[in-house]
Each structure stands twice: as structure tokens, then as C-alpha cells.
N, C-alpha and C positions, 0 to 999 in steps of 0.2 A: 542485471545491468542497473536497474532505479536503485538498489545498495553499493552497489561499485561507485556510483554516480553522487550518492549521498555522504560516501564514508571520502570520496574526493575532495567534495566542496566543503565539505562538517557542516550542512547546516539546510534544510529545506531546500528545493530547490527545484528549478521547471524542466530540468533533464529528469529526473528522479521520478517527480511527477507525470508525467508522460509516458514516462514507463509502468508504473503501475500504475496507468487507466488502460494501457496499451493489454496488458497481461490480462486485465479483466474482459476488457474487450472481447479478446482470443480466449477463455474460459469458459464464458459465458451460453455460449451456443451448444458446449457439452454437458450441461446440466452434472459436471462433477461436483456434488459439494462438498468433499472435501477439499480439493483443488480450492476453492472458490474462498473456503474458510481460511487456509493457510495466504492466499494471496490478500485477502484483507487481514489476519494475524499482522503481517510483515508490515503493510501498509502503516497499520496501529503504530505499531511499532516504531517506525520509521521519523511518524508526528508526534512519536512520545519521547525517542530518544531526542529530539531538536526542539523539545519542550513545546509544542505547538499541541497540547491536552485537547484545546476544545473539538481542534478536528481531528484526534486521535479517539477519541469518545463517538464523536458520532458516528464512527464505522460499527458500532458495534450493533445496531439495530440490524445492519445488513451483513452481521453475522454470525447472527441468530438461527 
């Protein structure tokens, strides 16, 4: 949904955002890390493709 929501508006956005805090939320409690990894991938992603780097970088420490 946070990429349906993103590729809608083209541009950062507080639907998009919500959804992937939501996803982590619901992740979180299963101790999948790779789940975990791929949901902050996307996220990166997300603040890279809408050029917003500096919070697309800082996901990376918590995806390590």
C-alpha cells in the first residue's frame, strides 16, 4: 500500500509514511529479519527515489 500510495502522489507523503511505520509495527513482534530488512530496503528506497537521501541513509544503521 505505502508504494501504491507513493507512486499516486510522486512524491513523499504521510499516507505512504504510515504505511511503512504500520508494516514495521506488525513485523516487529516476529523477530523475522529478513522481513524486517526488506521492509526497510523498500522504505530506503522510497526516500531515495523522492530524493529525500538524508532519511533514506539513516535507515541503514537499522538495517544492519
Amino acid at each position: 500500500m505505502a508504494d501504491g500510495y507513493s507512486i499516486a502522489f510522486d512524491r513523499v507523503n504521510n499516507k505512504s509514511n504510515e504505511y511503512y511505520a504500520k508494516a514495521q509495527e506488525l513485523v516487529e513482534p516476529t523477530r523475522e529479519f529478513e522481513l524486517q530488512q526488506l521492509g526497510y530496503i523498500r522504505q530506503g528506497y522510497y526516500f531515495y527515489v523522492y530524493r529525500n537521501i538524508k532519511r533514506s541513509l539513516s535507515l541503514l544503521p537499522e538495517s544492519q
